[in-house]
C-alpha positions as CSV (number, residue, x, y, z in Angstrom):
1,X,-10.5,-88.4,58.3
2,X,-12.2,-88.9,54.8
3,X,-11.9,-93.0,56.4
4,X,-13.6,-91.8,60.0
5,X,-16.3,-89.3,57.7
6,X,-16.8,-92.4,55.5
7,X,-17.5,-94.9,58.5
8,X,-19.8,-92.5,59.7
9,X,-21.6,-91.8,56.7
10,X,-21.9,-95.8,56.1
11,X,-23.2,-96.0,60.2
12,X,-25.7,-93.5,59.0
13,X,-27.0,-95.2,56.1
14,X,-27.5,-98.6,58.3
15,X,-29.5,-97.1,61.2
16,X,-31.8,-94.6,58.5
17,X,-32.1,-98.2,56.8
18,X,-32.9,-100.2,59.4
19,X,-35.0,-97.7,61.6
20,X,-38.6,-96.6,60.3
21,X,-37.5,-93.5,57.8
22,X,-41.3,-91.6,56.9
23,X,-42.2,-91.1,53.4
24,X,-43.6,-87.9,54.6
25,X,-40.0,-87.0,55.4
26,X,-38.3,-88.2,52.3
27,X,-39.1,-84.4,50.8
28,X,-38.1,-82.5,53.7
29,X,-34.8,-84.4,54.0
30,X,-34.0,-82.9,50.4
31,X,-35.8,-79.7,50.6
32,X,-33.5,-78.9,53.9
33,X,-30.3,-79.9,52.3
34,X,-31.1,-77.4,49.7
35,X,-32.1,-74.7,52.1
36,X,-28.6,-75.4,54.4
37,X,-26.3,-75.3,50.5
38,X,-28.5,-71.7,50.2
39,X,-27.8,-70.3,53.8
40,X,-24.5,-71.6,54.0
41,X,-23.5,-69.2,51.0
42,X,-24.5,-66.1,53.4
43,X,-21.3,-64.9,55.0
44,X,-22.3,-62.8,58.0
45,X,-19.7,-59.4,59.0
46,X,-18.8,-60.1,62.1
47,X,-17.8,-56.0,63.9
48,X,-14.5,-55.2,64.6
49,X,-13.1,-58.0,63.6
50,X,-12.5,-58.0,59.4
51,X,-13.8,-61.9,59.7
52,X,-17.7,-63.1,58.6
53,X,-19.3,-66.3,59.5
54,X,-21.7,-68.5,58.2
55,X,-24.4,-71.3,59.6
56,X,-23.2,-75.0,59.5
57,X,-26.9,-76.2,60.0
58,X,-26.0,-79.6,62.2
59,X,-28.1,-79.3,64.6
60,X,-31.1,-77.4,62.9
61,X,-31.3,-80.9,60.4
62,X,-30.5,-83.2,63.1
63,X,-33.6,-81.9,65.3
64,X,-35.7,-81.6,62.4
65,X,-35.0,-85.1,60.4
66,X,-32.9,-86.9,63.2
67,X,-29.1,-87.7,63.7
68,X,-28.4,-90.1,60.7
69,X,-30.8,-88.1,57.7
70,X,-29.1,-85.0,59.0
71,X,-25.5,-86.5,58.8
72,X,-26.9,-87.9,55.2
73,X,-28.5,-84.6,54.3
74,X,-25.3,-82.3,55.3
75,X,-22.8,-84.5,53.8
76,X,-24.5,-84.1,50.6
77,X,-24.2,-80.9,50.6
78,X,-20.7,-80.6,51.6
79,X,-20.1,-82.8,48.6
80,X,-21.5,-81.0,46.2
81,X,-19.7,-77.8,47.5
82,X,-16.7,-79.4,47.2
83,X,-16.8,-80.7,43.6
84,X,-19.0,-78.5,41.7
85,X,-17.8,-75.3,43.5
86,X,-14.7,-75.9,44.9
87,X,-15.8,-74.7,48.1
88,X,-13.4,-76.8,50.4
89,X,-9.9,-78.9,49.0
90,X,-11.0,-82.4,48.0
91,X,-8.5,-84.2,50.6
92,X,-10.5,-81.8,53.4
93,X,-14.1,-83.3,52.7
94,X,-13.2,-86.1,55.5
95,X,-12.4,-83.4,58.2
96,X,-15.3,-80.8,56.7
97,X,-18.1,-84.1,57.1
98,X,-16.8,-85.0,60.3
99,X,-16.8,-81.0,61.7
100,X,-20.0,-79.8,60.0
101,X,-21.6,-83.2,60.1
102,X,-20.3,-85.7,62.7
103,X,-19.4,-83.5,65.3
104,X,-23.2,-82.1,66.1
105,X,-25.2,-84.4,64.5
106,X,-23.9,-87.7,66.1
107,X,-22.6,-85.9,69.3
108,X,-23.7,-82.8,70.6
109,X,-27.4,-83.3,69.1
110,X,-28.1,-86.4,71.1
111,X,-26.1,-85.0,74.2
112,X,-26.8,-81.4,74.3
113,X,-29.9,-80.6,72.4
114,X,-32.5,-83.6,73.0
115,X,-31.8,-83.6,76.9
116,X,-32.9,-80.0,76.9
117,X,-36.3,-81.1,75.8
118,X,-36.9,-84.1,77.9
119,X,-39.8,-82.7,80.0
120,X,-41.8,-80.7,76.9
121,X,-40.9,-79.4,73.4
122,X,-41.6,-75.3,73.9
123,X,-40.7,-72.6,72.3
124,X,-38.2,-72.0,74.6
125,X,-36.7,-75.3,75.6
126,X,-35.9,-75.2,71.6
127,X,-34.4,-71.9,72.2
128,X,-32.2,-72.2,75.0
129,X,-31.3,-76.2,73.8
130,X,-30.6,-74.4,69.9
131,X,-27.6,-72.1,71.9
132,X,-26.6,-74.3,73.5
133,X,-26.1,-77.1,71.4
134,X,-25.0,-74.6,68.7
135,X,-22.0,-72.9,70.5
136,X,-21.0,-75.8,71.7
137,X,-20.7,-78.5,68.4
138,X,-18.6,-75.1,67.0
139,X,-16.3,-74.3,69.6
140,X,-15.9,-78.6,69.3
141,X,-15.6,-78.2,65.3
142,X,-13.0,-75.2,65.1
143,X,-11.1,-77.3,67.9
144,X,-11.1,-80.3,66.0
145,X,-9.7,-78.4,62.8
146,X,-7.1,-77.1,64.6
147,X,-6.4,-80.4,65.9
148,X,-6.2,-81.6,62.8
149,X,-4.1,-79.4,60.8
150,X,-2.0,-79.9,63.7
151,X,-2.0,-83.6,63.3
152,X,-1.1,-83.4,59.5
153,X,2.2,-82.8,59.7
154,X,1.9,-80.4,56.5
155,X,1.6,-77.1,58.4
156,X,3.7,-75.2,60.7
157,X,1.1,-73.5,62.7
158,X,1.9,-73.0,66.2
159,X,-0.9,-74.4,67.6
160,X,-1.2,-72.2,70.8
161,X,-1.7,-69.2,68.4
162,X,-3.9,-71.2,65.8
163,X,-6.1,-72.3,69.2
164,X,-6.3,-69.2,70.2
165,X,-7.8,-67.3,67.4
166,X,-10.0,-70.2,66.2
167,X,-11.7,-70.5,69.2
168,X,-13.4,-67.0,70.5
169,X,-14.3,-66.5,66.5
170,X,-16.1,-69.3,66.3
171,X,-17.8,-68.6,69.7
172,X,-19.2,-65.8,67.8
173,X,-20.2,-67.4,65.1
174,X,-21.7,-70.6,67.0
175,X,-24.1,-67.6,69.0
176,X,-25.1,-66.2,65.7
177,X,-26.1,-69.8,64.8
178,X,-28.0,-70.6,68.2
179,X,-30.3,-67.2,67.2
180,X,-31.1,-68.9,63.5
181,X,-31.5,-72.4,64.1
182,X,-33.9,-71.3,67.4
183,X,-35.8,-69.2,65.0
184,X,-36.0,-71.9,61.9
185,X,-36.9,-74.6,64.6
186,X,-39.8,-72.2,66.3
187,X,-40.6,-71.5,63.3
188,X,-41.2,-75.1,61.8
189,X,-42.9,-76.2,65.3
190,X,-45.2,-73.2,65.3
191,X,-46.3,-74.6,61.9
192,X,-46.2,-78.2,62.1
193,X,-44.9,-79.7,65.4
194,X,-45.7,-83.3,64.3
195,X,-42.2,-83.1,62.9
196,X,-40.3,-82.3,65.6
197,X,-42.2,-83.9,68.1
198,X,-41.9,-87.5,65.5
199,X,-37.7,-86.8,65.1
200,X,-37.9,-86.5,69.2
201,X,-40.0,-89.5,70.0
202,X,-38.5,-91.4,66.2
203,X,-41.5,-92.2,65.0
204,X,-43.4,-91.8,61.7
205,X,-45.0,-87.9,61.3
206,X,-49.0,-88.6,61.6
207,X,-50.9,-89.8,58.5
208,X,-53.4,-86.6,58.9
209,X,-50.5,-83.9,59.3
210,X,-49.4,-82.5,56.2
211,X,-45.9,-81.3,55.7
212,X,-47.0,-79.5,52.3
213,X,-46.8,-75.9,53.7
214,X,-43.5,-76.2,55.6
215,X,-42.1,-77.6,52.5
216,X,-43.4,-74.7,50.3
217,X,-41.9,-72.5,53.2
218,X,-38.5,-73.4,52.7
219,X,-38.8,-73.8,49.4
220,X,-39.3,-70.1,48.9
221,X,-36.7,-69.3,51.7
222,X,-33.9,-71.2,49.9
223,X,-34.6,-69.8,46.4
224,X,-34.5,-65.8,47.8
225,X,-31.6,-67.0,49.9
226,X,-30.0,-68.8,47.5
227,X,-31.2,-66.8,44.5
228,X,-31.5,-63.3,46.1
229,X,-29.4,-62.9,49.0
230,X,-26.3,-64.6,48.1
231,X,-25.7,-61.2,46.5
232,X,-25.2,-59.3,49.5
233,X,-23.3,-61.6,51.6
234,X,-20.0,-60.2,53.4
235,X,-16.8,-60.0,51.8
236,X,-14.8,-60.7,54.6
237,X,-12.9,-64.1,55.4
238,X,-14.9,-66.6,57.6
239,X,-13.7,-67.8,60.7
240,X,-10.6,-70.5,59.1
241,X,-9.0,-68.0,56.4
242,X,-9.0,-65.1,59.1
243,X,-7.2,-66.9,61.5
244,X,-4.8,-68.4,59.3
245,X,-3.8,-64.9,57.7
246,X,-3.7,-63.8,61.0
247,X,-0.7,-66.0,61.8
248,X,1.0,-66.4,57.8
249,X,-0.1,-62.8,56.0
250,X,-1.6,-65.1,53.9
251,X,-5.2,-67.3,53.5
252,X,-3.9,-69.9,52.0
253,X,-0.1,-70.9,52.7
254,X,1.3,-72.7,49.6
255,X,2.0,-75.9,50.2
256,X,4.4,-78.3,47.5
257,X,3.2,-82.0,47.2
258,X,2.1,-83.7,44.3
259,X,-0.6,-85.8,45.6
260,X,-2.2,-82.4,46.2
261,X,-1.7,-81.1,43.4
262,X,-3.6,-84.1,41.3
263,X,-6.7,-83.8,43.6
264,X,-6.4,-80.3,43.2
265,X,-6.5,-80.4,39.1
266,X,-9.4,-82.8,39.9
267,X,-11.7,-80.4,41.5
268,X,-10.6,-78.0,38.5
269,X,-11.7,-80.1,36.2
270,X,-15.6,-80.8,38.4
271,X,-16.0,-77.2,39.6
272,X,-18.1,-75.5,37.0
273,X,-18.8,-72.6,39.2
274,X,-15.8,-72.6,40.8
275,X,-15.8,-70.1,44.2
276,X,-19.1,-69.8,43.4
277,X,-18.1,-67.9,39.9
278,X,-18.2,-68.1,36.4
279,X,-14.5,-69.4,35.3
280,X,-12.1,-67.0,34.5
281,X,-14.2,-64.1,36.0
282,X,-12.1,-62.0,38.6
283,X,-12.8,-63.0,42.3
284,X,-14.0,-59.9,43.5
285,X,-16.7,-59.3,40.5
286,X,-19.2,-62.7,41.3
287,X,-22.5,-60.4,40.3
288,X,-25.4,-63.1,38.9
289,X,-22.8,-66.0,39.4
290,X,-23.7,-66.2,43.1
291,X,-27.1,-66.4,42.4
292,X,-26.7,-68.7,39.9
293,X,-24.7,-71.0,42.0
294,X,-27.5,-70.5,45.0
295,X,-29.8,-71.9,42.8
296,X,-27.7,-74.9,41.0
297,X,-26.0,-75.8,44.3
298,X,-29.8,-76.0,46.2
299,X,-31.0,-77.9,43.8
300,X,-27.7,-80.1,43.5
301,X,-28.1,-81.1,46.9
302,X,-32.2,-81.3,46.9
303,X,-31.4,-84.4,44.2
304,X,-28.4,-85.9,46.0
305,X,-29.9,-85.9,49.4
306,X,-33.5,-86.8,48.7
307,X,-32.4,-89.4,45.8
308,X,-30.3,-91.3,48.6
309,X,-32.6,-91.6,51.3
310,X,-35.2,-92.4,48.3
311,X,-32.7,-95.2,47.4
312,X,-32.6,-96.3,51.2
313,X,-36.4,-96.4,51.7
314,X,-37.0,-98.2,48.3
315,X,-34.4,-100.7,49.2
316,X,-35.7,-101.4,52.9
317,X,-38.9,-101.4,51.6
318,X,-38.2,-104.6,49.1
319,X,-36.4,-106.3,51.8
320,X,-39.7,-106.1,53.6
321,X,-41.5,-107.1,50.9
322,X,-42.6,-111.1,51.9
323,X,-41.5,-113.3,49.6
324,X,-44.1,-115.7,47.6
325,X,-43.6,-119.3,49.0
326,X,-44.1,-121.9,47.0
327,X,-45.3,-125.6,48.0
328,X,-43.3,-128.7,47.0
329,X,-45.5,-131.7,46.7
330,X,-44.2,-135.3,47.5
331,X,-45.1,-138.7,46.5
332,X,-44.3,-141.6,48.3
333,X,-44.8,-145.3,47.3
């Protein structure tokens, strides 16, 4: 999987290279990376159930930057969780990438969502296409990790059971995020459809519309969400630990193998917040950590994702460059 995530991640940087990437979207392509680390922190209760859920943000990026900055942008951000914060085992960053990232930015955005707004970009299209689209790339995600862990020959699972939990939990959870992707998407076209409407039609945003105050917008939406809210977000399991202490009494089974154990002592040795905590704070007693981790992980991932497509513009821009031709003069006899 981390071979299939890397593949796509490599597919991603050739087509943001090789198609026309706007400037004007270089910020916003960091600026959302931050705001999805921030809102990805907020575990959401979900009643009568003793599990929470959280918003993967897929197809939010891909409708607002396009399929390949999205992918870019979101696997930036699941790197950063994974090394600094330990927020996902280092040998499951192939299968995160391709669930978060692959799975509805390279699939169910192009297939689901766009279709939905072939006739006109409105308030509703972007609605009923953000449900839509949502529900379905995480009933396809929590399929493919069960498919997965299935696949690895490490668990004993019984798939039927595993299949049958995953799935309706994360039909709640992908309905949660249909409601706040719709409203960050309304929101964004109600202040500056030019970006939409250019990630729709891939072309450059307009050189008189200014992206300053959408910016500035999620700029202060990722520091009270990272900064603020991060405080108050559920202590509940999400979706994958409650299902898999459903089946074993346990969230995380132990599992003996060597090989895991060295990427684990690798991650111990990167995660300086690790769990999103100070180290050798108790698990239960985060307080200012999360906040602090909000606001190192957002701007972690502002720098990773806007410094790579910064790298990619710079680069295709040089190649463009023409080259000075010089003339060679001959003299015959």
């Amino acid at each position: 999987m981390c071979a299939v995530s890397g593949a796509a991640v490599a597919f991603s940087v050739a087509k943001v290279k090789k198609d026309d990437l706007c400037e004007k979207k270089i910020p916003v392509i960091g600026v959302m990376g931050a705001f999805v680390f921030a809102v990805q922190m907020i575990n959401i209760t979900i009643p009568a159930t003793g599990s929470s859920g959280h918003v993967g943000g897929g197809v939010m990026l891909a409708a607002l930057l396009g399929a390949y900055p999205a992918l870019l942008s979101l696997s930036a951000v699941l790197i950063i969780q994974c090394l600094f914060f330990a927020d996902g085992g280092l040998l499951a960053l192939g299968c995160n990438i391709f669930n978060v990232g692959v799975i509805p930015c390279l699939f169910v955005y192009p297939v689901i969502f766009k279709p939905l707004l072939v006739k006109k970009i409105t308030a509703g299209r972007i609605s009923a296409a953000s449900a839509a689209a949502a529900v379905v790339a995480l009933q396809l995600g929590a399929f493919a990790v069960v498919l997965t862990t299935r696949l690895s020959g490490i668990t004993e699972l019984p798939f039927g059971t595993f299949l049958l939990l995953m799935q309706p939990i994360h039909l709640v959870i992908g309905i949660i995020e249909g409601f706040v992707t719709a409203a960050v998407l309304c929101f964004v076209y109600k202040m500056r459809p030019e970006i939409m409407e250019s990630t729709f039609e891939r072309t450059a945003v307009k050189s008189g519309a200014s992206v300053r105050n959408v910016l500035v917008g999620f700029v202060l939406i990722t520091l009270i969400a990272g900064g603020v809210l991060s405080l108050f977000v559920s202590p509940h399991p999400d979706g994958l630990t409650w299902s898999i202490k459903k089946i074993t009494g346990t969230a995380e089974p132990a599992i003996k193998d060597s090989f895991i154990e060295k990427t684990t002592a690798i991650q111990d040795k990167t995660a300086f917040l690790p769990d999103y905590n100070f180290r050798g704070t108790d698990a239960e007693s985060k307080g200012i950590a999360a906040s602090v981790s909000g606001l190192a992980g957002g701007a972690l991932s502002f720098t990773l994702a806007g410094v790579t497509v910064l790298i990619i513009s710079l680069v295709k821009r040089k190649q463009k460059k023409p080259k000075n031709s010089g003339t060679n003069t001959a003299v015959s006899v």
